[in-house]
C-alpha angles and dihedrals in degrees: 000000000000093000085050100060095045091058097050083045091052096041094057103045090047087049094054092041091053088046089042091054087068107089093212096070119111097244096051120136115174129213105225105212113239130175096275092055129074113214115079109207127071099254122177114254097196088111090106098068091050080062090043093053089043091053098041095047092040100049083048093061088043093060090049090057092022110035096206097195121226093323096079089055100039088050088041087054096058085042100057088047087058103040086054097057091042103053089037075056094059097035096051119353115262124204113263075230085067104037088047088054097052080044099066101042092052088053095054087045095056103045093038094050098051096022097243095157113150102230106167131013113230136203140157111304091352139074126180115201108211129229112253094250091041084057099052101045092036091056102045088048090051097054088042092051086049098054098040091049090049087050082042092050105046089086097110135060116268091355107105091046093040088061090049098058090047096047109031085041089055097044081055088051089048090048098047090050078055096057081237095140093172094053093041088050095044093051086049099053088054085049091047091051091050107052090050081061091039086060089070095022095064111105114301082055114205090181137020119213090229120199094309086064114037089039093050088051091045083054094043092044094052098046089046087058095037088047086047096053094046092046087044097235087132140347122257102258092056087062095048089047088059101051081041096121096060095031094053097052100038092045089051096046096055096044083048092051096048091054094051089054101247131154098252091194095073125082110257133169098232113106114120089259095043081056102056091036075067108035081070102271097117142200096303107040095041097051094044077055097044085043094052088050095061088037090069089038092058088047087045098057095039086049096050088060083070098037124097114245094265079042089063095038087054088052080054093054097051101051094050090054087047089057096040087053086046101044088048090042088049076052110050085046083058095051094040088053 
C-alpha cells in the first residue's frame, strides 16, 4: 500500500507538471529572466502547485488507509498559510514586509499547534537546555530561516528538488529504521511528488517550482526535523546535516553579505552554486555535484545512528572540515577567474 501510494502521488504530480510546462494553460506564470537569474528563457514556475496537488490529494487518500490523527491538520494549517502568500508571491509581487509577516505567523502556528518548540539543543555527550525566551525565538527564527533558504536555493535547475529527494528520501529511511511508519510515509509522499515535477525540472529545465514550491518544501523540511526530534526518530543536528547543502550556503552567503555591507533583501547571483553555474560549470555539472553532495550527507546521517558518541563528534568534525575545503575551493575559482 505504501508503494502504492507513492506511485499515484508521483503520477499526479508528474501529469499536472507536464500540462503546467505549456505556457497556454490557465494557471501559467511565467519567470521573466533578469540579470540576477540564470536561466535565459521565460519558463513557467507553476511547478510548485503540481507538487502542491500531489501532496494535498495524496495525504487525503492516506488518511483514508493511515489515519494520521490532528497533526496532519495542524502541519496542513501553517502550510496553506504559506502556500497563499507564496503563490500570491509568483503571480504579483508581495512586500517582504508582508511575506515576513505570513511567515511568522506560519511559523508560530505551526510550532504552537504540534508542539514542535526546540527546547534544548542536543550533541554528542552534551546537551544544553534553553532559556523560554531563547526557545521561542530561537524556534520561530529557525522555521523562518528554513523557508526563506529553500526560497534562496531554488536558483538553479533540478537543485531544489533535487534537495528535497535526497532529504526528504533519507528522513523516510531514518523513520523506517525507527519502525515510524507515519513519518516514514509522510516523508515518502513529499519525495513522490517531487520526483513527478524533477522529471521536467532537471537541466534543461522546462519548468521551474517558484516560491510556492520551494517555500512549501522549506516549511515541510523543517517540520519533518522539528517532528523527528520530538518523536525521537533523530536529533536535530542530524536534520540540519541533511538539508546541509542548502543550509550551509545560504547561511554563509548571508553572513558574508552582512559583513560586506549589502542590502540582503535584494535578489543577487552570488551563492556558491550560482557561482560555479558562472564560473562556467553549468546546469548540469553544478547540480551531479551538488547531487553527490547530498548523497554523502543522507549516508552520513543514516551511518551516525550506528556510530558512538565520539563516533558521531568525529562525523562533526568532518563535515565541518568538508565545507570549509568546499567554501575556500568556490573561492579560489572566483579569484582565478
Amino acid at each position: 500500500m505504501i508503494l502504492f501510494l507513492f506511485t499515484i502521488t508521483l503520477l499526479i504530480s508528474a501529469a499536472f507538471t507536464r500540462h503546467f510546462c505549456h505556457p497556454k494553460t490557465i494557471v501559467c506564470i511565467l519567470d521573466q529572466p533578469n540579470e540576477r537569474s540564470l536561466h535565459t528563457q521565460p519558463t513557467p514556475s507553476t511547478g510548485g502547485l503540481a507538487i502542491i496537488v500531489a501532496l494535498v490529494f495524496a495525504s487525503f487518500l492516506t488518511q483514508l488507509v493511515y489515519p494520521i490523527g490532528p497533526i496532519l491538520i495542524n502541519i496542513s494549517l501553517s502550510v496553506l498559510l504559506i502556500a497563499s502568500i507564496s503563490l500570491l508571491d509568483d503571480w504579483r509581487h508581495v512586500a517582504i514586509l508582508q511575506r515576513l509577516s505570513i511567515h511568522f505567523l506560519a511559523a508560530y502556528l505551526l510550532l504552537w499547534t504540534n508542539d514542535f518548540w526546540i527546547t534544548e539543543l542536543v550533541f554528542p555527550y552534551f546537551t544544553w537546555q534553553l532559556p523560554l525566551w531563547i526557545q521561542i525565538v530561537f524556534s520561530v527564527l529557525f522555521v523562518v530561516w528554513m523557508v526563506n533558504l529553500y526560497n534562496f536555493m531554488d536558483g538553479m535547475d533540478g537543485f531544489a528538488g533535487g534537495m528535497a529527494v535526497f532529504g526528504f528520501g533519507t528522513m523516510a529511511i531514518l523513520g523506517g529504521l525507527a519502525e515510524h511508519v507515519t513519518f516514514m510515509l509522510l516523508n515518502l509522499l513529499v519525495v513522490g511528488a517531487v520526483l513527478g515535477f524533477l522529471i521536467f525540472n532537471f537541466p534543461p529545465a522546462k519548468i521551474f517550482m517558484g516560491d510556492l514550491g520551494a517555500s512549501t518544501l522549506g516549511l515541510l523540511a523543517v517540520t519533518f526535523i522539528l517532528w523527528a526530534k520530538q518523536q525521537h526518530i533523530f536529533a536535530l543536528w542530524i536534520g540540519l546535516l541533511l538539508f546541509s547543502p542548502f543550509i550551509i550556503d545560504a547561511t554563509a552567503t548571508l553572513l558574508r553579505r552582512l559583513l560586506q555591507g549589502e542590502k540582503i533583501w535584494l535578489a543577487h547571483k552570488t551563492h556558491y552554486y550560482q557561482r560555479l553555474v558562472e564560473f562556467g560549470w553549468g546546469h548540469k555539472r553544478t547540480v551531479l555535484c551538488e547531487y553527490g553532495l547530498m548523497a554523502l550527507c543522507g549516508l552520513s546521517a543514516i551511518w551516525s545512528t550506528y556510530l558512538p558518541m565520539h563516533g558521531q563528534w568525529v562525523l562533526l568534525a568532518c563535515w565541518a572540515f568538508i565545507y570549509g575545503g568546499l567554501i575556500y575551493f568556490v573561492n579560489q575559482l572566483k579569484c582565478d577567474a
